[in-house]
C-alpha positions, 0 to 999 in steps of 0.5 A: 933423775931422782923422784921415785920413777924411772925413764925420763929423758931431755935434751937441752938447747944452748944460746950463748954457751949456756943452757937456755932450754930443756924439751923433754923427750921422753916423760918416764913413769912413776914418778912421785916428785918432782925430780933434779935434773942432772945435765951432761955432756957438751963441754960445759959445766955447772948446769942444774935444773928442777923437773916439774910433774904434770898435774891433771885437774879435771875440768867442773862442767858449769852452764849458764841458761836463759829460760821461759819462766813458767808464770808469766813467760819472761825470760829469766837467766840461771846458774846450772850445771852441765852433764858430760859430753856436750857439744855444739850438737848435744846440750845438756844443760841442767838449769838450778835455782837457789833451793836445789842441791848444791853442785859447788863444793870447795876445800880450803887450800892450806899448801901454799906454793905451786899447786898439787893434787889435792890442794883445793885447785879447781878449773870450771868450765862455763858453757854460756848456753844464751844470748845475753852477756853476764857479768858473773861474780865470785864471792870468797875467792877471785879467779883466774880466766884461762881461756874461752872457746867459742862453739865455733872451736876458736880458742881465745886468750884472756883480754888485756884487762882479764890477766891475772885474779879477778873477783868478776868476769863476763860470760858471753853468750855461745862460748865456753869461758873457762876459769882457775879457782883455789879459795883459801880461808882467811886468818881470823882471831876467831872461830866461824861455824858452819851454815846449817839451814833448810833447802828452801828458808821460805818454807817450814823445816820438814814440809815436802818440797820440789827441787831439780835433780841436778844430776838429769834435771828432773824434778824431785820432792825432797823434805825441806832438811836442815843441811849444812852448806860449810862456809857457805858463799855464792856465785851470781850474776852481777846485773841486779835484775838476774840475781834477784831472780835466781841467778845465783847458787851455793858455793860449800865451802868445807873449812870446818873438820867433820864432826864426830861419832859419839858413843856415851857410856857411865864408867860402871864397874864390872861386879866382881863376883866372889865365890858363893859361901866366901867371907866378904867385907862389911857393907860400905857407902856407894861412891859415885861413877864417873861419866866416860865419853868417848867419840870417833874422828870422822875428819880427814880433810880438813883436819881437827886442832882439837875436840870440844865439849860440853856438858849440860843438866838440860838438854837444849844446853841453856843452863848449868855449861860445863866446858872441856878441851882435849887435844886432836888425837884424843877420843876420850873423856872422863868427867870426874866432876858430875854429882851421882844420881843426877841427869846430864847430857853432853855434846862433842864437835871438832875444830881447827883454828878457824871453824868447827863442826856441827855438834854430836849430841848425847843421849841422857846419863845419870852417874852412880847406881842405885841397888835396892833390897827387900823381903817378903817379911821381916820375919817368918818361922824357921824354915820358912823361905826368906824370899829377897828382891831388889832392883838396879837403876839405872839398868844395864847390869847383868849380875848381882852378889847377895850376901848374909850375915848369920845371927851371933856372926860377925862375918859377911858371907856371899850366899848367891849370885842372881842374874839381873832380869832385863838388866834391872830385877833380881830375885833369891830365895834362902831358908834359914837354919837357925832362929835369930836375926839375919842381915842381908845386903846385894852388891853390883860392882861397888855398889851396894845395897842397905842392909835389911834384917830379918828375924826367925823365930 
């Protein structure tokens, strides 16, 4: 046998003389595919066969409840959960209303064909805890009945009329009803986003709420959160009666890639800072800075066809849209067409060809810089300190180059490099050595001060 693992071992049994059967003997280890069966012996010829990988797929405990509500005292029936190891003698039975954390996450299956690990197959087991029978239905997807065990132990097949997919089955009471589900997306000609709402919709957006602690039924107050619950389908009792009492849960539905990590930065040039006392070129008009946006991919499965982004002057991003698309593997965009000097903000959400994320917002950014230049006074005695200051804006820089022009020069000359304070302030002093009139400007990278003059007399 081929398949990666070793050991394996069958013998066959014949009926007419072919091979009718295969009863493996011995399952070997290590395998990761699906072997060919090589088959020997016998005197015949022409015999093949393709071995299948056993596949465990651990079973999800669900409950259905029938309780006294606290109010009034009737009994009301509810979707639950079930904790590990409940039997006929320990109930764990954790009953959920519609407000509390959703227990029910589901993948799109997107690998058509016998199921595998990691395709979006799951298998529920139903423990019906009560006395009526429920009718419950599956929205998105239809499951598959395997089987029922009653809490007497006895195994009961699927009815005549359960085989194969069905959109609702009956749970009856005492018995575990036991179920196959593999949800897959539609194909749409669009593209659907998630269900991003608070917990509980009757209440306001942060205000304290109680919910039940699925996992040991205890009460817990959370904040009333905006959370996103994917696709978000549900799964209820089909009598009327019990749904609009709250026998029904969330289904997550996870279709949309997760979104990304955004980092935003203003693509500044690092100064270049020359030697002090260095010719330097004459001043020039400050060209604008492109914005850089960059991201991480937080999306494993399922997986991004694309990045989109936008680009907005207001922050809620009802004006001035500026849209842009880059391919799956990439995590970053220059933005060459924002005006210097002025705020933008942007936002960045992954997609495949059906859904898309929740945004990743940015903070403000303003392309282009500002450096400005004074002097204490325009002109002063020889000898005296000529006392420079400037600033940067927006702030984020370390160190600015200061340059003079002498009087009857015609070279620029770098006479200082001053550390930025707090990444925006700077300071020099010089003293002069001649009278006349002296020119000064400051530099950040390309961008560059005015020139202001002062005369020494």
């Amino acid at each position: 046998m081929e398949g990666g693992g070793t050991g394996a071992a069958a013998t066959a049994t014949i009926a007419g003389g072919r091979v009718a059967g295969i009863r493996v003997t011995n399952q070997g280890a290590s395998y990761t595919s699906a072997p060919t069966v090589a088959i020997t012996g016998g005197g015949g010829a022409g015999a093949t066969g393709t071995a299948v990988l056993g596949l465990t797929i651990n079973l999800q405990p669900k409950a259905i409840q029938e309780l006294f509500e606290l109010d009034y005292g009737r009994m009301n029936a509810t979707l639950g959960v079930e904790l590990p190891f409940t039997n006929a003698g320990i109930q764990t039975t954790i009953p959920l209303g519609y407000i509390d954390p959703a227990t029910e996450t589901l993948t799109d299956s997107v690998t058509p064909g016998p199921v595998i690990a990691g395709d979006g197959t799951q298998i529920w087991k139903i423990t019906h805890n009560s006395v009526d029978t429920h009718a419950i239905h599956f929205h998105l997807f239809n499951v598959e009945v395997i089987n029922r065990v009653g809490w007497d132990g006895a195994i009961r097949p699927p009815d005549a009329n359960e085989l194969g997919w069905k959109e609702t089955v009956i749970m009856n009471p005492l018995e575990d009803c036991i179920v196959a589900l593999r949800p897959t997306a539609p194909s749409l000609p669009f593209k659907i986003g998630d269900s991003i709402r608070p917990l509980d919709p009757t209440m306001p957006v942060g205000a304290p709420i109680v919910v039940t602690n699925p996992a040991d039924g205890l009460p817990i107050t959370v904040t009333n959160a905006l959370t996103n619950f994917g696709w978000e389908f549900v799964w209820h009792c089909h009598l009327l009666g019990h749904e609009e009492n709250d026998m029904m849960r969330p289904m997550v539905f996870q279709v949309s890639p997760a979104a990304p990590a955004l980092a935003l930065a203003v693509a500044a040039p690092a100064p270049a800072l020359g030697a002090v006392g260095a010719a330097a070129a004459s001043p020039a008009a400050t060209p604008p800075l492109p914005i850089a946006l960059s991201w991480v991919n937080k999306a494993t499965v399922p997986k991004v066809t694309n990045f989109f982004i936008q680009r907005s002057i207001d922050s809620a991003f009802k004006s001035d849209i500026k849209s842009f698309n880059v391919g799956a593997n990439v995590t970053t965009l220059t933005d060459t067409t924002a005006l210097p000097y002025k705020t933008y903000y942007y936002r960045v959400r992954a997609e495949n060809n059906i859904s898309y994320s929740a945004w990743a917002t940015s903070n403000a950014v303003t392309p282009g810089m500002t450096l400005t230049i004074r002097a204490g006074a325009r002109t002063l005695r020889l000898h005296r300190f000529v006392t420079l200051s400037g600033s940067l804006s927006p702030a984020g820089g370390q160190t600015v180059a200061v340059y003079m022009k002498a009087p009857r020069s015609s070279r620029w000359v770098q006479i200082a490099n001053r550390a930025l304070t707090s990444g925006t302030s700077w300071k020099y002093s010089y003293r002069p050595a001649r009278r006349g009139t002296y020119r000064f400007y400051a530099a950040y990278g390309t961008v560059q001060s005015s020139v202001i003059s002062v005369g020494v007399r």
